[in-house]
C-alpha positions, 0 to 999 in steps of 0.5 A: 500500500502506497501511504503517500497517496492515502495521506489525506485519509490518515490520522498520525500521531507521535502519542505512543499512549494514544496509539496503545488506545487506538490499538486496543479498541480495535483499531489498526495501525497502518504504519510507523512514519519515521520521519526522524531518528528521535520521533516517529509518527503512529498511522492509523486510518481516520474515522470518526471512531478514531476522532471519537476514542482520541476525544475520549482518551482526553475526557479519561472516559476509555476503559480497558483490560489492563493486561491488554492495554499493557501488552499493547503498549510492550508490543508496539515499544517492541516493534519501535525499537526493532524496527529501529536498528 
């Protein structure tokens, strides 16, 4: 898939806690934007669901399993920094 051309159909954040949000509700990440060796952005497809559990995430009004919530956040640090080297 060719992100480039879906830019404008994209939600990218560099929030890691964001991204495990979005993750654990189900939505998937498309890709990891690495436009810096120090910062990374998350790529998600927008929807109104994404808008919806970021608004959320902000409001502290999401719940989750915590050992879910926490395997998501170890895998994604995982695939940053193997991906990274």
């Amino acid at each position: 898939m060719n992100i480039a051309s879906k830019s404008e159909c994209l939600f990218e954040m560099s929030d890691i806690n964001i991204a495990t949000a979005l993750l654990t509700s189900g939505i998937p990440l498309i890709g990891i934007n690495r436009h810096d060796p120090q910062h990374c952005l998350f790529l998600f497809e927008d929807s109104k669901k994404v808008r919806q559990i970021v608004e959320d995430y902000w409001a502290r009004s999401l719940s989750f399993e915590p050992q879910a919530l926490l395997g998501i956040l170890k895998s994604l640090k995982g695939r940053l920094y193997t991906e990274n080297v």
